[in-house]
C-alpha positions as CSV (number, residue, x, y, z in Angstrom):
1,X,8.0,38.7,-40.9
2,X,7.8,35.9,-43.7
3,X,10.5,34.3,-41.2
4,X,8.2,34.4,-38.2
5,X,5.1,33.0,-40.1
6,X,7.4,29.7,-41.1
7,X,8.7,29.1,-37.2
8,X,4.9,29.5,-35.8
9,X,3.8,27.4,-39.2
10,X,6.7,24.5,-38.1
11,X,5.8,25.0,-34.6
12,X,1.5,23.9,-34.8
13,X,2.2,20.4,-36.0
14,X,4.3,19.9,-32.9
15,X,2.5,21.5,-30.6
16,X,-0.4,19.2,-31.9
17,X,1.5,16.2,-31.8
18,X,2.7,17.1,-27.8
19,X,-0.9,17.3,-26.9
20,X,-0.8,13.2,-27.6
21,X,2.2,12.5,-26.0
22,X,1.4,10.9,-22.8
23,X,3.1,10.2,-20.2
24,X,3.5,8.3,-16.4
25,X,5.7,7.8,-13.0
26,X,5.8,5.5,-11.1
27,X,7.7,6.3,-7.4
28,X,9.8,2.6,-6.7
29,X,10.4,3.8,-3.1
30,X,6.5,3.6,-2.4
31,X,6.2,0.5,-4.4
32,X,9.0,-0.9,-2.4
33,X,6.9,0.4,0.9
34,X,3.2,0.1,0.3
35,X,2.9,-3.3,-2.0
36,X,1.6,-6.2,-0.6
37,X,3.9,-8.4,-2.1
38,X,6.7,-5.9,-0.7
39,X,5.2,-6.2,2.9
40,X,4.9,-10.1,2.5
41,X,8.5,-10.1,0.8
42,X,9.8,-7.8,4.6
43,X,7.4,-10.4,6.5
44,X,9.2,-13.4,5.3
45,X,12.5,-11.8,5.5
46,X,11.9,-11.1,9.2
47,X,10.6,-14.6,9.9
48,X,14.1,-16.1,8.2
49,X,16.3,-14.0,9.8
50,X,14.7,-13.4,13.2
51,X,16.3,-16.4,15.3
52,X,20.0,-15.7,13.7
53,X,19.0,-12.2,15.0
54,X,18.1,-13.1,18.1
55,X,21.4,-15.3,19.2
56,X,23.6,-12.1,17.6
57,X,21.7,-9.7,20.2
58,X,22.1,-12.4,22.6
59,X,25.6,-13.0,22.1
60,X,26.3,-9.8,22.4
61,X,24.4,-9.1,25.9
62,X,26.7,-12.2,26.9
63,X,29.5,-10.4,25.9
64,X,28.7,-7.2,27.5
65,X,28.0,-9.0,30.8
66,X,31.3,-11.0,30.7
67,X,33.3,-7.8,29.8
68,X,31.5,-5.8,32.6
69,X,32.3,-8.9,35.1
70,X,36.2,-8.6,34.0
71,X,35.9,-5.0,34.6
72,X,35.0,-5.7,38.1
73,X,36.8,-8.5,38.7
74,X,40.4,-7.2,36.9
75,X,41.7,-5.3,40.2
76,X,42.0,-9.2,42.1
77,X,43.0,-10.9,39.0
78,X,46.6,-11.6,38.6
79,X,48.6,-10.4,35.6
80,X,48.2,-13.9,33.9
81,X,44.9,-14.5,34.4
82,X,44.0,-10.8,33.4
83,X,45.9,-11.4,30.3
84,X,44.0,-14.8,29.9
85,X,40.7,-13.0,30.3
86,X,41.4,-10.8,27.8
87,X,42.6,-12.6,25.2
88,X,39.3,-14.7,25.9
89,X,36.9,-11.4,25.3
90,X,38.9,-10.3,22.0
91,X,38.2,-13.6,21.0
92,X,35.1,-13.4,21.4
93,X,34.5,-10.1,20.5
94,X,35.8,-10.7,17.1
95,X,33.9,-13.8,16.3
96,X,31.2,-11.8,17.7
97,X,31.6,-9.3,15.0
98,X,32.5,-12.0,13.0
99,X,29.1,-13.5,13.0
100,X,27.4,-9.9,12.8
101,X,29.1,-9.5,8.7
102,X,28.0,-12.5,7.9
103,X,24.4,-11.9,9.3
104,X,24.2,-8.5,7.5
105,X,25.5,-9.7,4.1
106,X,23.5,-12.8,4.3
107,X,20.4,-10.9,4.6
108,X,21.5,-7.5,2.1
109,X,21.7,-10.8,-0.4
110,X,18.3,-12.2,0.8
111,X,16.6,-9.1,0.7
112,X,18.4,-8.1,-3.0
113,X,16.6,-10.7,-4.1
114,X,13.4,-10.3,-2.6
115,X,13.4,-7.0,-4.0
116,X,14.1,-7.7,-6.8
117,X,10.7,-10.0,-7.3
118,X,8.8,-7.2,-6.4
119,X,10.3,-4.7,-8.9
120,X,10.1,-7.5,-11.4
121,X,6.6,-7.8,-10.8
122,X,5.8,-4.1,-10.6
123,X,7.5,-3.7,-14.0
124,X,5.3,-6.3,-15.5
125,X,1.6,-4.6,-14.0
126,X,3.5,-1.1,-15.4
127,X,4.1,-2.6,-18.5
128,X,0.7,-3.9,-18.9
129,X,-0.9,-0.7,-18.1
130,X,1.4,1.1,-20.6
131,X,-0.1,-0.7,-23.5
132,X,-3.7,-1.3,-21.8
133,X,-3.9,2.6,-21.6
134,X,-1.3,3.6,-24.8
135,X,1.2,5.7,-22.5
136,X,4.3,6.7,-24.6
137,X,6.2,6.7,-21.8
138,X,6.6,5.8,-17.9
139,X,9.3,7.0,-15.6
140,X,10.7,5.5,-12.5
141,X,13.2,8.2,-11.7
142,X,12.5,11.8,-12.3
143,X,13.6,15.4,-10.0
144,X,10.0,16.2,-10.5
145,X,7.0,15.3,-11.5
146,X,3.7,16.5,-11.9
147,X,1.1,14.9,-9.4
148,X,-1.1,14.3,-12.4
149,X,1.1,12.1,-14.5
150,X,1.8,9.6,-10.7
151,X,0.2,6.7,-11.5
152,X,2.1,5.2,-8.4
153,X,-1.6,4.7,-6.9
154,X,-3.2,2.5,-10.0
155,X,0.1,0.6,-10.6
156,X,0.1,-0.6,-6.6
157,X,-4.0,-1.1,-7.0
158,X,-3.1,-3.6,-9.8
159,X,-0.3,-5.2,-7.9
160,X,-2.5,-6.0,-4.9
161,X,-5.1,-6.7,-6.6
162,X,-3.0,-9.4,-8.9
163,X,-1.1,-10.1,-5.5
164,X,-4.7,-11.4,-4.3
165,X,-5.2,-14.1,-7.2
């Protein structure tokens, strides 16, 4: 019984000092989604990469025309300039695909680093609100979390309203 009395005596001061603990989240995906400076960031992306875009689609339209035409053409061809023909669409096809890698690694690295503005910016208004409002602790990553510790909707009200300025 005495043994009891000491756990629940050792147990109040904690139980007091989890009652001042307090804690945030903050959900990156809908940061990344819903922040103006995300949508400008996906804006300017788009306006960068949209003619490179638009030659690839092109180029490959081209491509599927010319390979449909040798399809049609192929039973009058003879064997040389078959062979000829498609030599020509491999070639093409592979700079085709070619130009398609470089496209998608060019703008993965573009939009890395676009990204990477906005989360540096969103960890700065976090910040700021974690000592403005004395949280102990704020979490990007979490398997759950109580809707009432999200502070996902302040954190992109500050970022928009900072993105305004």
């Amino acid at each position: 019984m005495v043994a009891l009395v000491g756990c629940v005596a050792t147990a109040m001061p904690v139980a007091a000092q989890a009652q001042s603990f307090k804690a945030g989240f903050v959900n990156t995906d809908r940061i990344l989604r819903e922040a103006d400076t995300a949508k400008a960031a996906q804006a300017k992306l788009e306006a960068e990469f949209s003619k490179r875009d638009k030659e690839l689609r092109d180029m490959g339209a081209a491509m599927k025309a010319a390979s449909d035409k040798f399809e049609r053409d192929a039973p009058t061809m003879s064997e040389s300039q078959r062979q000829a023909r498609q030599r020509q669409l491999a070639d093409q096809d592979r700079d085709l695909q070619r130009k398609n890698r470089e496209f998608q690694e060019d703008l993965n690295a573009r939009k890395n680093e676009e990204l990477a503005h906005v989360l540096d910016k969103a960890n700065r208004v976090v910040k700021q609100m974690a000592e403005a409002e004395n949280y102990d602790v704020i979490l990007q990553e979490a398997v759950y979390v109580n809707p009432k510790h999200d502070i996902t909707d302040k954190v992109l009200k500050a970022m928009n309203a900072s993105a305004g300025k």
